[in-house]
C-alpha positions in Angstrom: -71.8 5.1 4.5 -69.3 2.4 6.0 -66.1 2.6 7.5 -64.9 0.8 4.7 -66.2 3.5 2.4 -64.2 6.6 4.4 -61.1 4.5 4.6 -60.9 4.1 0.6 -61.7 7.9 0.7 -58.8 8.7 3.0 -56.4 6.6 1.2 -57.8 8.5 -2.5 -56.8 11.7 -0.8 -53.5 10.7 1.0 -52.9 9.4 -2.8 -54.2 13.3 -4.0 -51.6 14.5 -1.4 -48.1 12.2 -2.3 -49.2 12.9 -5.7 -49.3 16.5 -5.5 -45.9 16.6 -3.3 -44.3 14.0 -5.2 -45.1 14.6 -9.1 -42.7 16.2 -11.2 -43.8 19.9 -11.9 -44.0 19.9 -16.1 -40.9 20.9 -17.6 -39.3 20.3 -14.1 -35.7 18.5 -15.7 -34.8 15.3 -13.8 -32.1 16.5 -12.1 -34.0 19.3 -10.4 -36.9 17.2 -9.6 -34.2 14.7 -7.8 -32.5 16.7 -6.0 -36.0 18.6 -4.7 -37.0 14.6 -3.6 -33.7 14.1 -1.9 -35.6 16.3 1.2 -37.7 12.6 1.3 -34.6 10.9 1.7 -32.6 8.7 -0.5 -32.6 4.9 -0.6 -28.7 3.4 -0.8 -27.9 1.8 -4.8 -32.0 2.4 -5.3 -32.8 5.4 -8.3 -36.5 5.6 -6.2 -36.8 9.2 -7.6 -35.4 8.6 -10.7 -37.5 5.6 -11.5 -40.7 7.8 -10.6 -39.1 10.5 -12.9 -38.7 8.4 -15.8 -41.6 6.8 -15.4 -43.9 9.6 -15.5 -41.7 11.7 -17.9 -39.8 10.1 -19.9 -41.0 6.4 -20.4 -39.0 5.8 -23.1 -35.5 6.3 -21.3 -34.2 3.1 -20.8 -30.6 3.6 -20.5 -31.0 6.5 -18.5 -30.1 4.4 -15.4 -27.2 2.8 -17.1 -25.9 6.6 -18.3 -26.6 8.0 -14.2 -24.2 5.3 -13.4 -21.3 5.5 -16.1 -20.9 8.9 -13.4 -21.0 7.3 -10.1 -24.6 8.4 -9.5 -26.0 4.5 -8.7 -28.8 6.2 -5.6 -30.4 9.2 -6.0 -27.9 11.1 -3.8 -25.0 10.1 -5.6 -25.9 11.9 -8.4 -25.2 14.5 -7.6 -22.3 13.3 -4.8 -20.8 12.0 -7.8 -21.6 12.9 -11.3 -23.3 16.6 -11.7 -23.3 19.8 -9.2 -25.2 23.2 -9.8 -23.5 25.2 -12.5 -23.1 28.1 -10.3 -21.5 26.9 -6.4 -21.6 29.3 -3.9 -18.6 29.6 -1.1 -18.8 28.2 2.2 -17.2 29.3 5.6 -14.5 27.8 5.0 -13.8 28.5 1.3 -15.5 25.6 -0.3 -17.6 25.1 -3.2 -21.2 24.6 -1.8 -24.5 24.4 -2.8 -26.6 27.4 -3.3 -28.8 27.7 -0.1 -31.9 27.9 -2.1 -31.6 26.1 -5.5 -33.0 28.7 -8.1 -36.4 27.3 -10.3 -35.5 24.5 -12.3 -35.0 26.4 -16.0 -37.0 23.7 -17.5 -36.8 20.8 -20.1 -38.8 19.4 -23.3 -40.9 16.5 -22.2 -39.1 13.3 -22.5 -35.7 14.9 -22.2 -33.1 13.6 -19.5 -31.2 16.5 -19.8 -30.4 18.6 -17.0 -31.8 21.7 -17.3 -28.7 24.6 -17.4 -28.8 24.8 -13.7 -26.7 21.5 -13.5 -23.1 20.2 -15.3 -21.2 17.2 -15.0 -18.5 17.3 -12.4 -15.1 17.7 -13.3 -13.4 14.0 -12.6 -11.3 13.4 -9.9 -7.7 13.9 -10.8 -6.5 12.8 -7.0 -9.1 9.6 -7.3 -11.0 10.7 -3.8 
């Protein structure tokens, strides 16, 4: 055994690892699987996540990037800054709307689908434009 031979075993298991970390979980929607990826950080006017979605779910979606940005949502992040927010907002603090701490289990999707799951709804627009 060379060294060369452990290092392409490492880099199969680091790959076994990312894979297992970073694949949707089946019937995982692609707003759920987003915002779970958001905790690897978000790349600004880059759909990272959402390309890997797509790609792995939903191949044929090709104006799913086009449709995400019709609501603001042209990052991952912005999304949901933008264009959809958990159906059921919890109170903060100081009296305002605020993400559940824990995000229930995504409620699932048919493959192919780029439908939230009912955990997520568009946000209601602006009226005040801010």
């Amino acid at each position: 055994m060379t060294a060369a031979d452990d290092a392409t075993r490492a880099e199969w298991a680091l790959r076994d690892v990312l894979a297992e970390l970073t694949d949707p979980i089946e019937g995982e929607c692609l707003f759920c699987y987003v915002y779970r990826m958001l905790e690897f950080g978000c790349l600004p006017d880059r759909l990272t996540w959402t390309r890997r979605w797509r790609d792995l779910r939903a191949p044929r979606a090709t104006g799913l990037e086009r449709r995400l940005a019709a609501r603001g949502g042209f990052c991952d992040c912005e999304i949901f800054l933008n264009g959809w927010q958990p159906r059921d907002l919890t109170i903060d603090e100081n009296g305002n709307d605020a993400y559940p701490a824990v995000m229930p289990a995504c409620r699932g999707v048919r493959r192919g689908s780029t439908q939230p799951c009912r955990l997520w709804v568009p946000k209601p627009p602006d009226l005040f434009g801010y």
